[in-house]
Phi, psi and omega in degrees: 000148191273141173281341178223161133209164180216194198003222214279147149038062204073335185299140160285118181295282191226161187201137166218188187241121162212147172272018199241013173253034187133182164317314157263159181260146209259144204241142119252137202239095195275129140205197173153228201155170168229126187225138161047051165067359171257117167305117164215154173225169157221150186249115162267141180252106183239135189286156178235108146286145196304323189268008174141206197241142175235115173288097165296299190197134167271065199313072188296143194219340151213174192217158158188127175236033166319289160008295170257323180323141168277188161302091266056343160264129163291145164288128182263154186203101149278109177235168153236163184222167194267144173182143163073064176267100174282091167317114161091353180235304185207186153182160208249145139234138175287086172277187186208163187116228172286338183244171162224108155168177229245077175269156202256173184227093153293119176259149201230000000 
């Protein structure tokens, strides 16, 4: 069994190691697609626990739906980044774009 899978029909996009969200170190795990003219991508964040890989969070980090607008509609276009990471407590992502604004990930 996979500790992930993600975006179209499982493929992993991007994957990196990072220590800055605690003590064990953190998968973060990119994939997404395109279905019916909407972009979306996502980041899962999996802690590598002594007992196994544990899923912190599913992070959506982009949207462009340009694709499905009809004609005369703006197209919405969103990305994000990981950012203002408190280890073992939170961490923000920052979006951008057709929207501008912050959402926080408290771990509980």
């Amino acid at each position: 069994m996979p500790a992930t899978e993600t975006g179209s029909f499982g493929k992993i996009g991007e994957w990196s190691v990072s220590r800055s969200f605690g003590e064990l170190p953190v998968v973060t795990v990119e994939g997404g697609g395109t279905w019916q003219g909407c972009t979306v991508s996502i980041a899962t964040l999996l802690e590598l626990t002594p007992d196994g890989p544990k899923q912190l969070a599913t992070v959506p980090m982009t949207y462009d739906n340009s694709g499905a607008v009809t004609e005369g509609s703006s197209p919405a276009r969103i990305s994000g980044r990981i950012e203002k990471i408190a280890p073992g407590k939170s961490f923000d992502v920052v979006y951008f774009g057709s929207k501008d604004f912050t959402e926080r990930y408290v771990r509980k």
